[in-house]
N, C-alpha and C positions, 0 to 999 in steps of 0.2 A: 542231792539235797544240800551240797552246800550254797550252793547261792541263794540269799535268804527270801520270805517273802514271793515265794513259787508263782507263776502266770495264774495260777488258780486260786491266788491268792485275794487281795486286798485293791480295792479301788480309792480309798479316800482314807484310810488310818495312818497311812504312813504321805504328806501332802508334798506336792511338788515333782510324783514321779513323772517322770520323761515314759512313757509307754513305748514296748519295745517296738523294734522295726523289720520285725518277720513275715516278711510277704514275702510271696511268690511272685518272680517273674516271667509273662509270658517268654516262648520260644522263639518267635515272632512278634516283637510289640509293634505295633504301630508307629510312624513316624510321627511325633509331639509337635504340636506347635511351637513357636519362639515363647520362652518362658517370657512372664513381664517382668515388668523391672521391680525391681525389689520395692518393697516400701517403705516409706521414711520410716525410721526409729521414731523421730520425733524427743530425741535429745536435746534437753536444755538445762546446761548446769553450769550455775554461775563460776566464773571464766577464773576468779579467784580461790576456786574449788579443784583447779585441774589437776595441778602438779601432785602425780603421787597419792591422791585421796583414796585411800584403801581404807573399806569398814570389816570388821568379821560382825556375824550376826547369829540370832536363833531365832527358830518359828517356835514357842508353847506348844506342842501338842497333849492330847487327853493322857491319864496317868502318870503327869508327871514326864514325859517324853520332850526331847529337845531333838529338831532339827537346825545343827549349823553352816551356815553359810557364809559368803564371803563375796563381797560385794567390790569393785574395782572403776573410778569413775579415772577417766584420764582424756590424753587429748585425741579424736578421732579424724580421719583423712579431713582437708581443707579447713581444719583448725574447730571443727565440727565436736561438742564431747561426745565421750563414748562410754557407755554402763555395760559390765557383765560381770555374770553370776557365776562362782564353783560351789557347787557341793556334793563334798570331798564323802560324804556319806553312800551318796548315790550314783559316785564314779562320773558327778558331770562335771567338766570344767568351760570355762570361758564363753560361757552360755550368753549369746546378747543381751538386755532388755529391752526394752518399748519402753513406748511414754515416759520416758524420766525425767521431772523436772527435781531439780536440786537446788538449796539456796541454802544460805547460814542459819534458817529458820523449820526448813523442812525438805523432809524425803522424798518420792513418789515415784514409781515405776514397776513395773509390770514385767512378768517372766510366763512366756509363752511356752509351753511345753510342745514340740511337732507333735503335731497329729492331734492336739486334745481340742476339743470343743472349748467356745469360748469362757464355758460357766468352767474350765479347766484351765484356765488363764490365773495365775497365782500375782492378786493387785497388794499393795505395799501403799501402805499413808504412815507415816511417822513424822514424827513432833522433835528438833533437834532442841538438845538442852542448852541453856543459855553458853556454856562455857564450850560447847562447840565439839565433844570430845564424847558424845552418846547421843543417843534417839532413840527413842520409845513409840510403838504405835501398834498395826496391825495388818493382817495378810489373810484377805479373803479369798476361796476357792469353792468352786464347788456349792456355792450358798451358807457356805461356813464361815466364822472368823475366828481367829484366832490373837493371842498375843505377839508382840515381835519385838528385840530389841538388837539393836548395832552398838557397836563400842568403834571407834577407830583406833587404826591399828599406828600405835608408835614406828617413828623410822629408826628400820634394825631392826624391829620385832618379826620372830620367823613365826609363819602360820603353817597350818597341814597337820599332818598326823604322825605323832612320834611312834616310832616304831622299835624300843630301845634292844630290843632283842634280835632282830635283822643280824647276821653276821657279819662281821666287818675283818680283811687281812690286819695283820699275816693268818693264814690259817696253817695248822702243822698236819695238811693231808694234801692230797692231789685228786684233780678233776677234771674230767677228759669228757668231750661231748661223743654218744656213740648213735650209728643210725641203726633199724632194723627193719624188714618189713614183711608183714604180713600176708604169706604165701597165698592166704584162700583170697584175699580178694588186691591185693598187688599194693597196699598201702603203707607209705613209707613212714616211720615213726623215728624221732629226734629225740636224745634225752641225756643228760649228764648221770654220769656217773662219778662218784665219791670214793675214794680210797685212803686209808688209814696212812700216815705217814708220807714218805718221800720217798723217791726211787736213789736207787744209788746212783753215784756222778754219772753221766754219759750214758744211763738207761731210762730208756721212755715208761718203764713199767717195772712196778716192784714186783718180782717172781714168788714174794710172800703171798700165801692163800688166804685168802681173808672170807669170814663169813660174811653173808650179807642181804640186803633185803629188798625189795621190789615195792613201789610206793604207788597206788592206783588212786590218784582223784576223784571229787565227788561227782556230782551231776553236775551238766551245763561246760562247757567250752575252757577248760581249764589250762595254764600254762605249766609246765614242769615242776612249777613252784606252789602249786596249786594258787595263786596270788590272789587274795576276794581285798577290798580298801587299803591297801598298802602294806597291811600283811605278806608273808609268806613263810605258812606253816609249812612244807616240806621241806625246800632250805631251812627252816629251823631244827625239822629234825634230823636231815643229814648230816649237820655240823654236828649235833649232839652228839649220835650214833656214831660217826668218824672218830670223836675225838674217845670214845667207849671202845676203839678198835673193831666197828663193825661198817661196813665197805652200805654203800645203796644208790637204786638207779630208780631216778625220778625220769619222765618225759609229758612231753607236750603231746593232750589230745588233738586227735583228729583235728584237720583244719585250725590248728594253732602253732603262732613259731614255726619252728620245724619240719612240721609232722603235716604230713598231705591227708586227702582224702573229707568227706564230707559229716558230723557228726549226725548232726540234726536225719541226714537221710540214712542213720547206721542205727542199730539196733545196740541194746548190753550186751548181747550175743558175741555180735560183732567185735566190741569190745573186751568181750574172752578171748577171743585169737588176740586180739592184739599182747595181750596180757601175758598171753600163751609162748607168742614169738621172744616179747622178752626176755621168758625166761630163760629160754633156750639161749636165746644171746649171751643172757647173763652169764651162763654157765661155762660158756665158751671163753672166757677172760682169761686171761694166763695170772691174775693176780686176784680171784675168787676163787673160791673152794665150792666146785658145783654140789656137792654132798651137803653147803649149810645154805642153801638160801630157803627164807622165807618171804612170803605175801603180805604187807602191810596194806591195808583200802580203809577206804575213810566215807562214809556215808554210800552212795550207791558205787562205791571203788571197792565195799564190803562184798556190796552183794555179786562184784565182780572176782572178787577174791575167793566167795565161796564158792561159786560152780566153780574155779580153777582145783581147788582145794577137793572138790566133792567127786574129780574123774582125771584125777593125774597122780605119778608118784613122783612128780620129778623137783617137787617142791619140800623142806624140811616142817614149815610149821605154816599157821596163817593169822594174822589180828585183823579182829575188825573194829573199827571206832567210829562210833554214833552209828554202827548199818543197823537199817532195817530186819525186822523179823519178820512181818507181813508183805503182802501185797505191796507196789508203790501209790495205787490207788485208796488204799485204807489209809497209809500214812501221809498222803498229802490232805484229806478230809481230818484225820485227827488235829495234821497240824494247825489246820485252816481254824479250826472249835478252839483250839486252846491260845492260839494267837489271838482271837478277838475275846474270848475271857478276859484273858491276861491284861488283853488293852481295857476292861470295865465295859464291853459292849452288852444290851442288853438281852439275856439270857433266850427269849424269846424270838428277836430278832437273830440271835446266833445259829438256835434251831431253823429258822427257816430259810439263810445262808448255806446252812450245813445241808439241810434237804436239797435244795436244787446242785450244792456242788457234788453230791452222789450221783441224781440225777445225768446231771452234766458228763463224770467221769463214764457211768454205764453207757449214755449214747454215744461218748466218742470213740470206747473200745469196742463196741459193738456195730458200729459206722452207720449209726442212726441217721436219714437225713439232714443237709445241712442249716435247712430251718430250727428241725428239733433241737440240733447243738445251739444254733444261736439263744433259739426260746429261756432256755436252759440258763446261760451266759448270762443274759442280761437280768433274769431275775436274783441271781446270784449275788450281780452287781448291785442290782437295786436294794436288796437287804442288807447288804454290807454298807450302802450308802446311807441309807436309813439309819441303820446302827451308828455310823458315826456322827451324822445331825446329831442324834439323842446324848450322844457322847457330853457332845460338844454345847449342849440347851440351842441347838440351833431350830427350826423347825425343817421338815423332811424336803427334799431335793426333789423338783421335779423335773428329771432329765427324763427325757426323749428317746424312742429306739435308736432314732439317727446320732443322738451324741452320746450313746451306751458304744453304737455300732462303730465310734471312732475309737475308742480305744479298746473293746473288745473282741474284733474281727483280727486285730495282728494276732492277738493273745489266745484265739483259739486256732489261727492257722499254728502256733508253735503244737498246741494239744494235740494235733493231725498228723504232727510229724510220726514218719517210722517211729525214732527213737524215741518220744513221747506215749504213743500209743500202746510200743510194747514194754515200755517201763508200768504205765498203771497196772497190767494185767501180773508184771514177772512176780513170783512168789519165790522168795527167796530160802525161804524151808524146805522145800525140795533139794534144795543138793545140800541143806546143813544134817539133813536127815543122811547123807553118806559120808559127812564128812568124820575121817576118823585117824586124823595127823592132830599134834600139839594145835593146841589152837587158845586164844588168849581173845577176850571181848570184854572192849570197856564203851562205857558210856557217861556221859555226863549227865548230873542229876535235874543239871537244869537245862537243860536238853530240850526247845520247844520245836525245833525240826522233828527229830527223833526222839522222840519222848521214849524212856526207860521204863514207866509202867505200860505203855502197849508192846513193845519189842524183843525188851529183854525177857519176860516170861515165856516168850513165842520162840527164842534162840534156844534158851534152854530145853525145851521139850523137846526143840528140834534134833539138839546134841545129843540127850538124854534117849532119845528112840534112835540113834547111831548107835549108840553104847559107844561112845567118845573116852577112852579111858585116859584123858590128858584135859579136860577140859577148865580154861579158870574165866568166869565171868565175875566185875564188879562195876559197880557205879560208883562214880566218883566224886565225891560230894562238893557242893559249888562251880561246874563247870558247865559250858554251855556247850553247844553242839560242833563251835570249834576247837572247843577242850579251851576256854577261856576262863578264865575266873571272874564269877560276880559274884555280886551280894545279895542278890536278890531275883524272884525266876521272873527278870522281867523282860519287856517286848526286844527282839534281837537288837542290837546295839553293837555290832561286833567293830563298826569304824570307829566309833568313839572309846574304844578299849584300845588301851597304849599294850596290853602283852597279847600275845601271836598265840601261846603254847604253854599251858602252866608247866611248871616246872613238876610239880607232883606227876602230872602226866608221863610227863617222858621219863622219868625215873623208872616209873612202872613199866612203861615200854622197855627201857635199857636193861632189867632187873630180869624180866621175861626171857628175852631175847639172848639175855648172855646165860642164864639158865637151860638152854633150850641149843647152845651154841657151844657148852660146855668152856667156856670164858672164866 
């Protein structure tokens, strides 16, 4: 669950997504025709406009929501212009446009999303103000419009996303990449490891035993770093815990960097052994102390932490942050209700979202025919779409199965996957019910992934029928499901948040762990 806004999610609340590109490729494909030739952009930007004309922008969205973008006109092959779009929110960059015409007076261009239908085509008309240096207008999608405004960007002015807690050298530890792999099914796993200090002159490794901890990412295809819009909360807290004198080994999921093997077709199971072999690595270090390590996981890296945690002794403690108490299938439906709340969607329309994406979850874990999955899908869609018309005083959207079915059909082959299918069903109270090591669970209050009044009652009972005689759960007030600070429990926002990791956070973590490490 960390990647926000789950496939089961949101069709038109959050505008301008790029829908993913999870198909399946045949065994045997057929041999393709000659592709044709591309089609003209149809760029036209006044010629006085080239050099360097860089805008940042925002789309208005409902409740108060901004998406920002960043617009790039310059010169294209054969002295041709050329328009393209990043936004840094939703990991696209240098995205083409269409249609752009550009002049000292006005805006106009078009950002084609692959795969959407063309009422999924995001159109742009602004109005440039006289002094040349802003534009005001609108960005219609979907049968919707919305507000939009550009500022251009000063020369020297840096854009993107500050990230001010990233760590930066010198750093006062050492960090070695180590590999391991996974005996039950031959998969080879990549990961840095951290160590408190410096070795002494002329040794590749300090022979101090250091305690230290195991760091499991959330859902979806994660790098070492766990990395989601220029973040990277594991690196942040490796550095923390380093510099607290406690050692930790982050690595790259399945088929990421490093690390082979296929995620999507693995199961969480699967993802126990992995978990499993690290430890054992871990312990093997000439500069860890195998008697202290603990299990840190983070959203479904929790619920991986606790089966390891619920049928092994070879681990000292375990934290989980934001996991799941339930089902993965209850908490992607709560999540789905309290995100379009939160966005102001219509109460009524939420219920009837919420109904078909139950629906939806039961025929895919029960491998209901592939009609009944789609039926499912697009009604989903179509509530969710509705809801945001009404958001928006637009009147309701009337898309097609066939333009439902363009960006629906990637989004439920991801729900098909192994790893999809046995996440909705896995219950993650079953192994907290054995679990009976130090164990530490925090969550964020504002938490709309993992919400703290479904989960955290569900942990507790779980612990509480272990007879856990170590157990400390809190919530933590202002923080969001990447242990972020807001002000408010609003729609996820986590790119346009300049901190990674509150600092309260990791205090708590450090304060734990060095309790628990006798520190």
């Amino acid at each position: 669950m960390t990647r926000p806004a789950s496939s089961l999610i949101t069709l038109a609340l959050l505008t301008l997504t790029i829908p993913s590109a999870a198909q399946d490729t045949p065994a045997n494909p057929p041999v393709a025709p000659p592709a044709p030739a591309p089609e003209p952009r149809m760029v036209q930007i006044d010629p006085e406009l080239l050099a360097a004309n860089r805008w940042s922008g925002f789309v208005q969205l409902p409740m108060g929501q901004k998406l920002e973008f960043i617009v790039n006109f310059n010169d294209g092959p054969g002295g041709n212009g050329a328009a393209r779009m990043d936004i840094p929110m939703q990991g696209m960059a240098n995205q083409d446009l269409f249609d752009a015409a550009v002049t000292a007076e006005s805006m106009k261009f078009t950002l084609r999303p692959p795969r959407a239908p063309e009422q999924g085509w995001a159109v742009f008309d602004l109005k440039v103000a006289e002094d040349g240096q802003s534009a005001k207008g609108t960005m219609s999608q979907f049968g919707q419009t919305f507000q939009c405004e550009m500022t251009k960007v000063k020369a020297g002015q840096e854009l993107g996303q500050r990230r001010p807690q990233t760590p930066r050298p010198p750093f006062p530890y050492t960090e070695r990449e180590l590999s391991f792999t996974n005996a039950a099914d031959g998969t080879r796993i990549t990961g840095s490891l951290v160590v408190p200090g410096k070795p002494p002159e002329g040794e590749l490794v300090d022979l101090t035993r250091h305690p230290a901890v195991l760091l499991l990412s959330g859902s979806g295809a994660q790098d070492r770093d766990s990395t989601i819009f220029g973040h990277k909360p594991f690196l942040v807290i490796a550095d923390h815990l380093a510099r607290a004198g406690i050692a930790s080994f982050r690595y790259d999921d399945r088929g990421v960097g490093g690390s082979t093997g296929d995620l999507m077709n693995s199961t969480s199971l699967d993802l126990v052994e992995d978990a499993r072999a690290a430890v054992q690595m871990l312990k093997l270090q000439r500069d860890i102390d195998p008697a202290r390590v603990i299990v840190i996981g983070h959203s479904e890296g929790g619920m991986i932490a606790s089966e390891l945690a619920a049928d092994t002794q070879d681990i000292a403690g375990v934290v989980l942050l934001a996991s799941p108490g339930v089902p993965g299938g209850e908490v992607l439906t709560h999540q789905a209700q309290i995100l379009m709340i939160a966005s102001g969607a219509d109460p009524e329309l939420v219920g009837e979202s919420i109904r078909w994406q139950k629906v939806l979850v039961e025929r895919v874990v029960s491998g209901a025919p592939e009609d009944a999955q789609r039926e499912a899908m697009r009604e989903m869609i179509r509530a969710q779409a509705r809801a945001a018309a009404k958001m928006s005083g637009q009147p309701d959207m009337d898309i097609t199965d066939a333009q439902i079915d363009e960006v629906a059909i990637p989004q439920l082959k991801q729900l098909q996957s192994n790893w999809f299918r046995f996440f909705l069903s896995f219950d993650p109270r079953i192994a907290m019910r054995k679990i009976r090591i130090p164990i530490l669970v925090l969550n964020g209050e504002r938490d709309l992934q993992v919400d703290p009044a479904q989960n955290l009652p569900a942990i507790r009972a779980a612990l509480e029928e272990a007879k856990n005689p170590n157990a400390t759960i809190k919530e933590l007030p202002d923080l969001n499901h990447l242990f972020q600070t807001v002000n408010q429990a609003e729609l996820i926002d986590y790119a346009q948040l300049e901190e990674t990791f509150a600092p309260a956070a990791l205090t708590q973590i450090e304060a734990w762990l060095k309790g628990q490490f006798g520190l």
